[in-house]
C-alpha atoms as one frame of an Amber mdcrd trajectory, in Angstrom:
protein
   2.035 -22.668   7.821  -1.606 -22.414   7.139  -1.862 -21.828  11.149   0.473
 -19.087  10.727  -1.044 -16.934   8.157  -4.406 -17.688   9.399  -3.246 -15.499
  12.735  -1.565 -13.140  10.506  -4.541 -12.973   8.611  -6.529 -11.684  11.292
  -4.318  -9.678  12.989  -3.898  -7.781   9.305  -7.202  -7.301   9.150  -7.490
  -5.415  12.742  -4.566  -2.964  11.888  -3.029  -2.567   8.226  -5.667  -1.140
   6.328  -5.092  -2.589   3.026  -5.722  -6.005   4.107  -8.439  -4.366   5.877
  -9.810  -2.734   2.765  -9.108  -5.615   1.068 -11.674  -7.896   3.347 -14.336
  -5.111   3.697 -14.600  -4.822  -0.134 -14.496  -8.977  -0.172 -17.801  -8.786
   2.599 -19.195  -6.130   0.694 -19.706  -8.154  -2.620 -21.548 -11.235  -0.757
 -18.632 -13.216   0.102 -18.305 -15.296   3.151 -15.911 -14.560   6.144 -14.098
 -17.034   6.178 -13.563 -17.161   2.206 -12.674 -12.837   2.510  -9.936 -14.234
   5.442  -8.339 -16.884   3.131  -7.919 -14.278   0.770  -6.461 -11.844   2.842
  -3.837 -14.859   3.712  -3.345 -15.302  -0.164  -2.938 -11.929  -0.272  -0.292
 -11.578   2.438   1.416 -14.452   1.074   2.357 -12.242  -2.107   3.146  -9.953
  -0.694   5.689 -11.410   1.450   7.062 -13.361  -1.882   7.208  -9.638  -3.225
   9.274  -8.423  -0.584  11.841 -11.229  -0.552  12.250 -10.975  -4.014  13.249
  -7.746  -4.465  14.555  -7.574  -0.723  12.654  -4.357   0.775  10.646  -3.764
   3.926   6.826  -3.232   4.227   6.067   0.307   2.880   2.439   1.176   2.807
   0.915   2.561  -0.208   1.051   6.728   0.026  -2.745   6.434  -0.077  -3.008
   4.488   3.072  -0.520   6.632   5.147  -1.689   8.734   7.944  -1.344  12.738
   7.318
């Protein structure tokens, strides 16, 4: 599992910008790479919880969306 979100991890961080906003703002304030990626995986981890919960798809915040 850890594997697994690791890759997802990463791959978030190339494309979906609020992971990626997420990890730049974790860098930013001194912390390590590798801590800032664990995050992100925590981070991904809710929100797939989230999304099973209440049973929706991924739907970026309006802020994020392209114009």
């Amino acid at each position: 599992m850890r594997t697994a979100l690791y890759m997802a991890a990463v791959s978030a961080i190339r494309t979906n910008p609020l992971i990626r906003a997420f990890y730049e703002h974790l860098t930013a304030s001194g912390k390590p790479r590798k801590v800032a990626i664990v995050a992100c995986m925590r981070k991904i981890l809710t929100i797939l919880n989230a999304m099973a919960k209440t049973q929706t798809r991924w739907h970026p915040p309006a802020a994020l969306q392209p114009a």
